[in-house]
GUVEXDREN-544325 format. One line per field, with one value per residue: z, y, x of N, C-alpha, C in turn; residue in three letters. Coordinates in steps of 0.1 Angstrom, whole numbers. Layout:
N
nup: [Z	...] $
nnorth: [Y	...] $
neast: [X	...] $
caup: [Z	...] $
canorth: [Y	...] $
caeast: [X	...] $
cup: [Z	...] $
cnorth: [Y	...] $
ceast: [X	...] $
rest: [Ala	...] $
END
This chain:
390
nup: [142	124	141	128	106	99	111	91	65	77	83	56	47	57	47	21	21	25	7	-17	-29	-48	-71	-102	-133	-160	-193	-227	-257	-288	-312	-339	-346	-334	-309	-280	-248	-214	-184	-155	-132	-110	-84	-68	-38	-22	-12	1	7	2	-23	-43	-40	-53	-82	-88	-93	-118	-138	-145	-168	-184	-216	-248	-251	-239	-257	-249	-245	-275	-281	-266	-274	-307	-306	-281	-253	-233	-227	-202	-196	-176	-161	-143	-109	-80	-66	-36	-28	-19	0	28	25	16	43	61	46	52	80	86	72	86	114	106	100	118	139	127	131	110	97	115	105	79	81	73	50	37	41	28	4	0	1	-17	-38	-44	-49	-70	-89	-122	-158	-174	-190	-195	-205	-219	-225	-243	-234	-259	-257	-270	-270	-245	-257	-251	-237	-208	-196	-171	-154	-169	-184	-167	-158	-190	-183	-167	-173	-198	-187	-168	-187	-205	-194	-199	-190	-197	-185	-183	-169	-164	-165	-139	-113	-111	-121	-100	-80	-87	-87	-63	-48	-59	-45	-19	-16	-18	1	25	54	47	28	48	65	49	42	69	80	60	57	37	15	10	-18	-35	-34	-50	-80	-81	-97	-116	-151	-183	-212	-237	-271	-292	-280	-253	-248	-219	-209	-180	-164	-143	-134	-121	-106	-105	-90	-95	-75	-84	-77	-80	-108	-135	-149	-144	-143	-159	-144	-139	-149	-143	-155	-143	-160	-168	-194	-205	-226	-242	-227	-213	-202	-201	-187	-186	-175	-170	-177	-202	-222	-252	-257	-241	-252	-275	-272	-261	-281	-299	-286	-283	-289	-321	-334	-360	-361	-369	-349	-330	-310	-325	-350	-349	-357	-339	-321	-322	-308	-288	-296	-295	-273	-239	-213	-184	-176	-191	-216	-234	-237	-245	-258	-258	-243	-220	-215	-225	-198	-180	-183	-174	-175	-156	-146	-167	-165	-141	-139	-151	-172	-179	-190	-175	-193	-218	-240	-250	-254	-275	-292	-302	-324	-344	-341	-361	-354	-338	-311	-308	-312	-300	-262	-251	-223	-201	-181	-166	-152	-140	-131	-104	-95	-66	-65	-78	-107	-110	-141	-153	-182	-205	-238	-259	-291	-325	-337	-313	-302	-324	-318	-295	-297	-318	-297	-282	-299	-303	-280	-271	-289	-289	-295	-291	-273	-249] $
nnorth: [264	250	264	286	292	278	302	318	310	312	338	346	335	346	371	373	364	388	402	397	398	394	367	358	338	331	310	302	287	288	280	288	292	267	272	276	295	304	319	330	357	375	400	425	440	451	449	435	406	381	367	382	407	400	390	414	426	425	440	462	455	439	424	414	380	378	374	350	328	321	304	281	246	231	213	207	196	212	247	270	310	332	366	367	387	404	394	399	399	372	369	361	337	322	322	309	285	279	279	254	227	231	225	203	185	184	173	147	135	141	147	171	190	192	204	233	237	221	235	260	256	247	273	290	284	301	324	341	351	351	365	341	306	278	245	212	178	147	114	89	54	23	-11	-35	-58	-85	-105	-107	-91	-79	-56	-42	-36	-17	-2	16	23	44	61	75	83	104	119	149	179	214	248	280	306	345	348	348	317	314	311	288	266	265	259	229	218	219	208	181	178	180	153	132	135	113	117	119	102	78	85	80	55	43	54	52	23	10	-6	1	-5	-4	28	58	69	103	125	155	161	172	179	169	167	194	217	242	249	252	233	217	188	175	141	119	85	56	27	-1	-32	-61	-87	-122	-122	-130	-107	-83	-50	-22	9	37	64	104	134	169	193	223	249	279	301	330	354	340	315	280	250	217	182	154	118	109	111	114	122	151	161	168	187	208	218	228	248	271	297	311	285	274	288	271	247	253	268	295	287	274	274	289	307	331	349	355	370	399	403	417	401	393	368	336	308	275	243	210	185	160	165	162	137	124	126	122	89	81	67	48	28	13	-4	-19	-27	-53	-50	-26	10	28	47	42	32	60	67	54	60	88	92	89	109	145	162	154	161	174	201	239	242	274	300	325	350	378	413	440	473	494	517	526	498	462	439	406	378	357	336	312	295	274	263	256	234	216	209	195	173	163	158	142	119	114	101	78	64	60	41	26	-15	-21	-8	14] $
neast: [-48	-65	-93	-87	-90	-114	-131	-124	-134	-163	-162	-163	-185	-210	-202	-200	-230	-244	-237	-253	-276	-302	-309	-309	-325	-320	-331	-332	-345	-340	-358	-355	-328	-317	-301	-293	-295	-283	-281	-272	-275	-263	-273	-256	-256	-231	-198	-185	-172	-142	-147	-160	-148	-127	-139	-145	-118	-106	-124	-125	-106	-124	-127	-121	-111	-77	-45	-31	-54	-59	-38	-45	-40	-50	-74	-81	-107	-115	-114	-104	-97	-88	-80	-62	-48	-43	-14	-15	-37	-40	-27	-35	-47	-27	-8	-32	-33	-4	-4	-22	-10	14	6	-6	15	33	20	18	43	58	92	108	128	121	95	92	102	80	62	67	69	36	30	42	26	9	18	16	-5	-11	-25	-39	-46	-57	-61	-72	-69	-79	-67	-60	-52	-40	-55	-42	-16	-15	-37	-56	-42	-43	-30	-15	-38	-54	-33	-29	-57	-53	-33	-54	-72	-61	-56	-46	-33	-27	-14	-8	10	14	40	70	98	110	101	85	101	120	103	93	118	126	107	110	133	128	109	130	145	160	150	127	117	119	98	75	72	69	47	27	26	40	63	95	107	82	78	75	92	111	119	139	142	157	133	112	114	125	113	119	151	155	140	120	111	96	93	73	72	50	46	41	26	35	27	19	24	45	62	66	46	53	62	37	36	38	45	53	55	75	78	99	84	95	89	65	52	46	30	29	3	0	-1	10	39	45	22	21	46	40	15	23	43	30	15	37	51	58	47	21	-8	-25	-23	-39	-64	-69	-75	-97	-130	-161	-156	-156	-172	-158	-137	-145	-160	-170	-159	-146	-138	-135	-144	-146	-161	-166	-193	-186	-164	-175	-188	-167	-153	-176	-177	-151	-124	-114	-132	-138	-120	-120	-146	-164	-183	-177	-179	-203	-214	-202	-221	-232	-206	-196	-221	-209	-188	-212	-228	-236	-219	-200	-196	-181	-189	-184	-196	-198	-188	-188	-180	-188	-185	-206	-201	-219	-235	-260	-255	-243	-233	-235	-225	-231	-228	-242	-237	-249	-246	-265	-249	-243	-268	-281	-260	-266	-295	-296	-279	-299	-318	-305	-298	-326	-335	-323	-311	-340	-352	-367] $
caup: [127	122	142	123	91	98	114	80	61	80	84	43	39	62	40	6	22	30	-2	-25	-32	-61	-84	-116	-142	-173	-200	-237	-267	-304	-325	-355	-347	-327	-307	-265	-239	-200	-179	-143	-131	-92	-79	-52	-27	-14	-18	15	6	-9	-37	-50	-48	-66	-94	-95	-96	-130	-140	-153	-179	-195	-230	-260	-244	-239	-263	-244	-249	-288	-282	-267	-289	-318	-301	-265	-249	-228	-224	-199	-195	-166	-164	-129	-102	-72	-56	-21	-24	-18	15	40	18	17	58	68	39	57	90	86	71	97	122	102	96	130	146	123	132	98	99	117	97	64	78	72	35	26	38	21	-11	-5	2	-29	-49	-42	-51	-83	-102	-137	-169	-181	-197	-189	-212	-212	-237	-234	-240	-267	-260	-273	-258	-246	-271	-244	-234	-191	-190	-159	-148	-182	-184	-153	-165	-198	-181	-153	-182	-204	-174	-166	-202	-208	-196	-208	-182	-199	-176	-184	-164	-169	-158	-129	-103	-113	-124	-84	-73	-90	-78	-45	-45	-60	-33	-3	-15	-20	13	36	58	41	25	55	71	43	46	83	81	49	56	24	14	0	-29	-39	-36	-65	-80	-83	-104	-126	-158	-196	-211	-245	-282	-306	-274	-255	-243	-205	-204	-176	-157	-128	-132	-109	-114	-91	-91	-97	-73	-98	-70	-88	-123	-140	-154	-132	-153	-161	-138	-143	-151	-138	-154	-146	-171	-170	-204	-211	-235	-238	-215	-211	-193	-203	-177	-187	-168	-173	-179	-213	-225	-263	-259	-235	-259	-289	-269	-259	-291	-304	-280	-284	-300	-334	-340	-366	-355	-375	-345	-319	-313	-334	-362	-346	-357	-334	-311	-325	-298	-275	-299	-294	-260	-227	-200	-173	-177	-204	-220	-234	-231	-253	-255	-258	-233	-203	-220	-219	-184	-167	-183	-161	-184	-145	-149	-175	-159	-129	-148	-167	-180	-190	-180	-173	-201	-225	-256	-255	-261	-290	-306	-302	-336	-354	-349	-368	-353	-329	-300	-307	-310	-282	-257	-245	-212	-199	-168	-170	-140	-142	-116	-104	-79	-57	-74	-90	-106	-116	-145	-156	-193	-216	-250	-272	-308	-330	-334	-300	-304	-334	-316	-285	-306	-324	-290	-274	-303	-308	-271	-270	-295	-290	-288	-295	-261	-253] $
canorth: [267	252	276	302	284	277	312	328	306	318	352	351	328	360	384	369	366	404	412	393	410	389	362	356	327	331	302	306	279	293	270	286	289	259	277	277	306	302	336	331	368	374	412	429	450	455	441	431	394	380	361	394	414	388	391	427	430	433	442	475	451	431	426	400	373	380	365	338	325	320	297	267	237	228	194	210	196	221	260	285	322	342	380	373	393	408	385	402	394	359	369	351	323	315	323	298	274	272	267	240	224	231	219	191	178	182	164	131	132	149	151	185	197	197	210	242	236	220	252	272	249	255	290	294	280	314	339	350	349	362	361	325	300	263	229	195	168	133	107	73	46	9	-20	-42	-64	-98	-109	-112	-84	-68	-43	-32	-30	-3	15	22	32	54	72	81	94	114	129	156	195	226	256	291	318	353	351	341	300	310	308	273	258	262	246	219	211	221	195	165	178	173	138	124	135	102	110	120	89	67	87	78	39	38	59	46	11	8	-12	9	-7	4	40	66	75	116	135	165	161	180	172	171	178	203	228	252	240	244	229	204	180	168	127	109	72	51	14	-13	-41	-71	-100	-133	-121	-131	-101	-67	-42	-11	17	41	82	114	144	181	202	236	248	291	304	343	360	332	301	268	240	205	176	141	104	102	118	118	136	165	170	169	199	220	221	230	263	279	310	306	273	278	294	259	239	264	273	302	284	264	278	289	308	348	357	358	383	414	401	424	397	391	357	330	297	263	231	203	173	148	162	163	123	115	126	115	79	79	50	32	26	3	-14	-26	-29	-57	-47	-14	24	33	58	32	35	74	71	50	68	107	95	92	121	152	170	139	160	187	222	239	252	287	305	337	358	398	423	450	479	498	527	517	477	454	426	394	374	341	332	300	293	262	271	242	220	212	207	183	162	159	151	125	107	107	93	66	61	57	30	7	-26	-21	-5	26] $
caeast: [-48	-80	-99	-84	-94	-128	-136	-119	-145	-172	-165	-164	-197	-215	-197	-206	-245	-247	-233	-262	-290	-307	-307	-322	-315	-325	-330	-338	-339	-345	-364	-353	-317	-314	-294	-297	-284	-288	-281	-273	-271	-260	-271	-251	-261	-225	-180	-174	-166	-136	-152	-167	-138	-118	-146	-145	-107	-102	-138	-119	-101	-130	-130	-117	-101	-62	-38	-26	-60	-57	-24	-43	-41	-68	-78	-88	-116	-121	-105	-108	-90	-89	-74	-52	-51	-34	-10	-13	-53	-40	-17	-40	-47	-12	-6	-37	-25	9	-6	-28	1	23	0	-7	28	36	7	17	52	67	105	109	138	114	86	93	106	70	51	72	64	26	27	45	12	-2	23	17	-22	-10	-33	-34	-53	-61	-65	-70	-79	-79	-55	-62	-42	-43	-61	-32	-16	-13	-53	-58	-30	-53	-23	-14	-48	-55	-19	-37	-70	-51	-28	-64	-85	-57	-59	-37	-37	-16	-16	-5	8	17	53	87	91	121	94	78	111	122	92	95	130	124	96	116	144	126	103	140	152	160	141	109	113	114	83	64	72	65	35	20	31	47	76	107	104	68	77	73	108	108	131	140	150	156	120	106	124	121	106	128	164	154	119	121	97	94	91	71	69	45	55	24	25	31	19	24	24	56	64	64	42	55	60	26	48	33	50	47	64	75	85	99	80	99	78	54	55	38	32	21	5	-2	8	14	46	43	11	26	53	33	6	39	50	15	14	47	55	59	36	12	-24	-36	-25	-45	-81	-73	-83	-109	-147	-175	-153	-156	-176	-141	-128	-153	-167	-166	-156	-137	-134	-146	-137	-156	-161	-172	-202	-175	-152	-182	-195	-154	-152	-188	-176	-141	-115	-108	-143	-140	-106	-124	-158	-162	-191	-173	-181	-216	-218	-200	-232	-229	-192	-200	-231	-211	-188	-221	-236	-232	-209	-192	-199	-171	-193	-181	-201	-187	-189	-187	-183	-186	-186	-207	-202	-231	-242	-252	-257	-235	-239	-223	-231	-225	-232	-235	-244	-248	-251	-271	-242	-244	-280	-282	-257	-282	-307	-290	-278	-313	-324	-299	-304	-338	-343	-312	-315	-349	-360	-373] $
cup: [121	127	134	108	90	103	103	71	61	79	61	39	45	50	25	7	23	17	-12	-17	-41	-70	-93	-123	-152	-185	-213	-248	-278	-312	-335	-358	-340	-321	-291	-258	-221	-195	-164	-136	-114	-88	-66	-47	-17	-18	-8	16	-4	-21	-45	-53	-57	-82	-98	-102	-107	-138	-152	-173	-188	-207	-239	-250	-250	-254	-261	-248	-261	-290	-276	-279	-293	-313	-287	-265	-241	-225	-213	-193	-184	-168	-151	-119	-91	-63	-40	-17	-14	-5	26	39	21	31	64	58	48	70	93	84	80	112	119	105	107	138	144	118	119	103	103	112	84	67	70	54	27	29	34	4	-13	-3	-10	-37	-52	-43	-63	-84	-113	-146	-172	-185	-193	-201	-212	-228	-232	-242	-248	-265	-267	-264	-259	-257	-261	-237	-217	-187	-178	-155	-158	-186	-178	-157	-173	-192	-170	-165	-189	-194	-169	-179	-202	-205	-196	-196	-191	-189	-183	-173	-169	-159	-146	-117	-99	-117	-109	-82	-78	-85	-66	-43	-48	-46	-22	-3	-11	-6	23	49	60	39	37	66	62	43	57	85	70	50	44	20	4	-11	-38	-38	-47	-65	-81	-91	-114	-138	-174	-203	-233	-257	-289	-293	-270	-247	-234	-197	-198	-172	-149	-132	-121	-113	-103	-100	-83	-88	-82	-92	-80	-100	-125	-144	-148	-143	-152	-150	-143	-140	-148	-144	-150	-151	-172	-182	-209	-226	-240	-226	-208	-204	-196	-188	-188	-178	-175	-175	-193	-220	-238	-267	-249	-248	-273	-283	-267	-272	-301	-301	-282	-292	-313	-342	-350	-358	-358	-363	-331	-321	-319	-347	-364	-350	-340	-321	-312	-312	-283	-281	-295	-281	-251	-219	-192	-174	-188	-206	-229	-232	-239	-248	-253	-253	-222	-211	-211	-198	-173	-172	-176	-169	-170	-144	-156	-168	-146	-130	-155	-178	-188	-187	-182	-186	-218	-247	-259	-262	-273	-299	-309	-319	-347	-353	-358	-368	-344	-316	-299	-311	-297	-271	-248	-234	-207	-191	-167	-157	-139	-133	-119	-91	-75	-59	-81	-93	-116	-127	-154	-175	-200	-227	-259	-283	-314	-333	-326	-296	-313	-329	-299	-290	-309	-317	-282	-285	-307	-293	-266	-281	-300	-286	-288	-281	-258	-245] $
cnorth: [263	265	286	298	287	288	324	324	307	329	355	342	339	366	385	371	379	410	411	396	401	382	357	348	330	318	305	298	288	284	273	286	281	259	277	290	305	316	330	347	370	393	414	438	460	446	436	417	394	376	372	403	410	390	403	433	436	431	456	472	439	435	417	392	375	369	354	327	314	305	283	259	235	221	198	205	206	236	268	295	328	354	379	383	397	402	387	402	379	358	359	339	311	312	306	284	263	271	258	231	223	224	207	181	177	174	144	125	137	152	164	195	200	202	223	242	229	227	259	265	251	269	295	291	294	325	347	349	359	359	349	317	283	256	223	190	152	124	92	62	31	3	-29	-52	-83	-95	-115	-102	-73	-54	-40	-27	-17	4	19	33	47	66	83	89	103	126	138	178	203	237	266	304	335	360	342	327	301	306	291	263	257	258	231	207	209	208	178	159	173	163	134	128	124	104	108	110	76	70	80	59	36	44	51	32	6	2	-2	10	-3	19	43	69	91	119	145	161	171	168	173	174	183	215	236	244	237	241	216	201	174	154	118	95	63	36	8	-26	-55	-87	-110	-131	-120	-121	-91	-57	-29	3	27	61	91	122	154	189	214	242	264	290	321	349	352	320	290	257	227	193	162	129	98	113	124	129	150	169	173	185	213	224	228	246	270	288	303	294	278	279	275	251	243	268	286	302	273	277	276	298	326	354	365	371	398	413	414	415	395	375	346	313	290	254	223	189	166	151	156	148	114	113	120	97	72	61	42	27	7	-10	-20	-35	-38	-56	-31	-5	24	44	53	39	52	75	66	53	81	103	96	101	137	159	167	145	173	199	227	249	265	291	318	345	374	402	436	459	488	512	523	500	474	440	418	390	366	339	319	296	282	268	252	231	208	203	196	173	155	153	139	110	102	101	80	58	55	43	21	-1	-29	-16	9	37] $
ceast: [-62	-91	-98	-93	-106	-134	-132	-131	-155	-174	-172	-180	-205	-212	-205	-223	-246	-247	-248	-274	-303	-304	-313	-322	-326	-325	-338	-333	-349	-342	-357	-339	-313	-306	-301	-291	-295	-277	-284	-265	-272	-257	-265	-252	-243	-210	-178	-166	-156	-136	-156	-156	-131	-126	-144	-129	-101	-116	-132	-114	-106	-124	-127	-109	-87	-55	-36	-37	-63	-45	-31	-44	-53	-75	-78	-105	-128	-110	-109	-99	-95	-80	-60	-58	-40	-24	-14	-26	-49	-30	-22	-45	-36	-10	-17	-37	-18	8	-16	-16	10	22	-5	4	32	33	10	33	64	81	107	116	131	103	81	94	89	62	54	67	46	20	31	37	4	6	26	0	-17	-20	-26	-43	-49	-69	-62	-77	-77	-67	-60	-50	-47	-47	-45	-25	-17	-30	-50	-47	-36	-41	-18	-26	-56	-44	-26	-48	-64	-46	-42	-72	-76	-57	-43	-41	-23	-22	-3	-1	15	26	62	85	101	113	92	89	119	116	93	106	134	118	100	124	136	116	118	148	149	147	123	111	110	103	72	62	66	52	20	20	34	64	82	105	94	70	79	89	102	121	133	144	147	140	118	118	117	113	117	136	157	142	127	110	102	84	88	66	64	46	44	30	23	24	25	25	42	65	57	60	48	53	43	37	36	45	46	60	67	81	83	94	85	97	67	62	39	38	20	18	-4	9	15	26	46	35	15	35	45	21	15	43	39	12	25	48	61	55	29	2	-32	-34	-34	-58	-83	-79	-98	-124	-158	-169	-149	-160	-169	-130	-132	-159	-163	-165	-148	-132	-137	-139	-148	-149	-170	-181	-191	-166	-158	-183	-177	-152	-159	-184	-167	-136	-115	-121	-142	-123	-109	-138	-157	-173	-193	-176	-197	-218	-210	-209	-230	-215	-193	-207	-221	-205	-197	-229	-231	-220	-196	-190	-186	-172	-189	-194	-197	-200	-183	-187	-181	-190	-191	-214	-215	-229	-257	-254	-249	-239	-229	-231	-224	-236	-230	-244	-239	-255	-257	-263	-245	-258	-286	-273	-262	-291	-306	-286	-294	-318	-319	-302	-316	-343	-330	-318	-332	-360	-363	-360] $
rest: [Unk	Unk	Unk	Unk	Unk	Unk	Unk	Unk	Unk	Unk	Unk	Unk	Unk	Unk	Unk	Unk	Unk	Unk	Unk	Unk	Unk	Unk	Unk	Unk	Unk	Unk	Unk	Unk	Unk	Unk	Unk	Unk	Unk	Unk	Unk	Unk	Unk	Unk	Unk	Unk	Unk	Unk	Unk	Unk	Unk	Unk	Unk	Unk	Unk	Unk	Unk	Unk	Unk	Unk	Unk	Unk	Unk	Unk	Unk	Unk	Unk	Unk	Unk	Unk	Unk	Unk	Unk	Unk	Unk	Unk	Unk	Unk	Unk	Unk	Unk	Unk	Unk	Unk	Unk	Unk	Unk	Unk	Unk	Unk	Unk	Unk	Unk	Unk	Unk	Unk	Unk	Unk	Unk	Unk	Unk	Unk	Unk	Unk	Unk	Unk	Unk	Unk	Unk	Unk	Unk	Unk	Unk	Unk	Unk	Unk	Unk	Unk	Unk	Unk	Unk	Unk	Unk	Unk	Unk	Unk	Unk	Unk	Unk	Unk	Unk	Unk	Unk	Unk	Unk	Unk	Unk	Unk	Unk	Unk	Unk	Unk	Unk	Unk	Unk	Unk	Unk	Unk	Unk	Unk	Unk	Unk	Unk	Unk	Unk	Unk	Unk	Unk	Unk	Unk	Unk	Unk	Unk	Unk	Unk	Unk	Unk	Unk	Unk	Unk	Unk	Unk	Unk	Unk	Unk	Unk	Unk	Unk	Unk	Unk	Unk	Unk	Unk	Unk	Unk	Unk	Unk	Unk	Unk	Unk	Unk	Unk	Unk	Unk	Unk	Unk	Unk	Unk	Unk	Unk	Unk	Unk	Unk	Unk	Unk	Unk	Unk	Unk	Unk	Unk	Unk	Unk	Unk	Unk	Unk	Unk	Unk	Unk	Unk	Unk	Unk	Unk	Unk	Unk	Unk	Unk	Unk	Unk	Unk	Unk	Unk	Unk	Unk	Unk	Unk	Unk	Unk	Unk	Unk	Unk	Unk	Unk	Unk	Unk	Unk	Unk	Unk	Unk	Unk	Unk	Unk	Unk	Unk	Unk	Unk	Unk	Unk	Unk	Unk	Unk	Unk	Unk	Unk	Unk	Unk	Unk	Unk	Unk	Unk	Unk	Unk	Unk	Unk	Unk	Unk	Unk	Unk	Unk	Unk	Unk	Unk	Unk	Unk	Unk	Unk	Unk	Unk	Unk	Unk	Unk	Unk	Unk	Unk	Unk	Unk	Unk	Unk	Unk	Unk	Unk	Unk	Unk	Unk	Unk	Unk	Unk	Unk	Unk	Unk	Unk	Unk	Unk	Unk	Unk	Unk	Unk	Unk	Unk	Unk	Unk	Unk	Unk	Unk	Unk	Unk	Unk	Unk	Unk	Unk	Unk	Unk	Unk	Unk	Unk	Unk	Unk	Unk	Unk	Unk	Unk	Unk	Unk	Unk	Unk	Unk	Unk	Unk	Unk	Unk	Unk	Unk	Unk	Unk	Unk	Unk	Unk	Unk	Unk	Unk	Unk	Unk	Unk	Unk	Unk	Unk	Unk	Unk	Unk	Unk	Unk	Unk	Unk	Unk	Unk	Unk	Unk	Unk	Unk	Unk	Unk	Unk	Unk	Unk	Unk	Unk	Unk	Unk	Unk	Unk	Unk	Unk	Unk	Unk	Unk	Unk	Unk] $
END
């Protein structure tokens, strides 16, 4: 299965080289509209790889980004849309998927009766690509309320770095509401559980609970989630801290299907409720500014992505829970509320496909508008002369 693997991976890193022809990058800042645009353009000589077909797929059906789009929530850090694509592109994906896997699980003694049941669980990862849409934001919680609480302290930091994302798909949820239960079913099967003890050397006790259950109020009746609860070692501390919750959420939308993932529940159901048909636009990046250029566009693909999501992200909360001198990127998180625009212009992105005789060419777009730009400004210069150092 490897072999097959790594000679599928090769044949496509050849394929991909044959096809490229040319690349160009472009970079352009305007002084007077303090405005940036960078242009990574990839000519092709030829389709033969599957990375390329995949791009061209629906090259036919550029244009404004889809609806679905419009429905993430106001308060996204980061968005991005894709158009889908052919499930049956994804045939041999799935096949050397499920035998590495198979040849895995076998190799390290896997209960033989479930093998079968968890290649069928990741071959199912790959049998749809519908139009859909992807966000995340981050999660605030409180600093503990008890002083030396070190493992309430890391639950906090683990929940925030997980943040919070929203997955839109353009199908019905019967697909992903079987996965889900599939996936609880066979953790909670005896004797997956006592492979994972004897393998992992993990006491019983320390294992994650898994389970289904009805999810969120005020969304739709049969939005559930799959509850995973991983169970903190409490050592001599008097007081056993709190399990640390993993949901993934699958929640009918009519025709649509929502998925949420993270540790913090209030904030899933509060983002779910945010996207659903019939929400107001007010709580959705359709009412967010600076993001027209997604209505009249020709792309194939697109999104953004904000200063103060990439700042939140390169600073990483377990950072600060093992750190006592706190994340490496700490002073930026603290200067972005004072600059002008706190770090939330977005910067948009862009991918378009456009065919050729005999040439085609890819092309990757991204543009920061002056927002983005006066709040650069503002941290290099708060940066530069803290503390009184250069």
């Amino acid at each position: 299965a490897i072999k097959q693997a790594m000679s599928g991976v090769a044949t496509e890193t050849v394929s991909l080289a044959n096809d490229l022809d040319k690349l160009t990058l472009f970079v352009d800042v305007n002084g007077a509209s303090q405005a940036a645009e960078a242009e990574v353009a990839l000519k092709l000589k030829g389709r033969e790889s599957w990375f390329t077909q995949r791009f061209f797929e629906k090259a036919g059906e550029a244009g404004p980004a889809p609806a679905i789009f419009w429905r993430a929530p106001v308060d996204s850090e980061s968005v991005i849309y894709g158009r889908g694509g052919d499930p049956k592109a994804w045939a041999a994906v799935r096949k050397s998927s499920g035998d590495l896997l198979d040849g895995l699980t076998s190799q390290v003694e896997f209960p033989a009766a479930e093998r079968k049941k968890a290649r069928d669980l990741v071959e199912r990862l790959f049998a749809s690509s519908p139009v859909s849409v992807t966000a995340s934001g981050k999660v605030d919680l409180p600093a503990p309320a008890g002083r030396g609480d070190k493992a309430e302290e890391i639950r906090n930091a683990v929940i925030s770095t997980i943040g919070w994302q929203v997955w839109g798909m353009e199908e019905s949820s019967g697909r992903l509401q079987d996965w889900i239960k599939d996936l609880a079913a066979l953790y909670n099967k005896p004797a997956v559980k006592a492979w994972i003890t004897k393998k992992g050397h993990v006491e019983a006790k320390y294992l994650p609970t898994a389970k289904v259950t009805p999810f969120g109020k005020g969304l739709d009746k049969d939005t559930r989630a799959l509850e995973v609860a991983f169970v903190i070692p409490s050592g001599r501390a008097a007081k056993a801290p709190a399990p640390i919750p993993f949901y993934i959420v699958v929640m009918p939308d009519g025709p649509r299907t929502w998925m949420a993932f993270g540790s913090d529940k209030a904030s899933l159901e509060k983002h779910l409720a945010m996207v659903k048909t019939g929400s107001p636009d007010t709580q959705t990046i359709a009412s967010r500014p600076g993001l027209e250029v997604f209505k009249s566009g020709r792309a194939v693909s697109g999104g953004y992505m904000t200063m103060a999501g990439l700042v939140q992200s390169a600073n990483g909360g377990m950072t600060k829970a093992f750190d006592p001198h706190g994340g490496a990127m700490d002073p930026v998180v603290a200067a972005l509320p004072r600059t002008p625009n706190k770090g939330q212009t977005p910067i948009l992105f862009e991918t378009t496909a456009q065919s050729g005789n005999p040439s085609s060419e890819l092309v990757f777009k991204f543009r920061s508008s002056k927002g983005t730009l006066e709040d650069l400004k503002a941290l290099v210069h708060a940066m530069g002369f803290q503390g009184g150092r250069p």
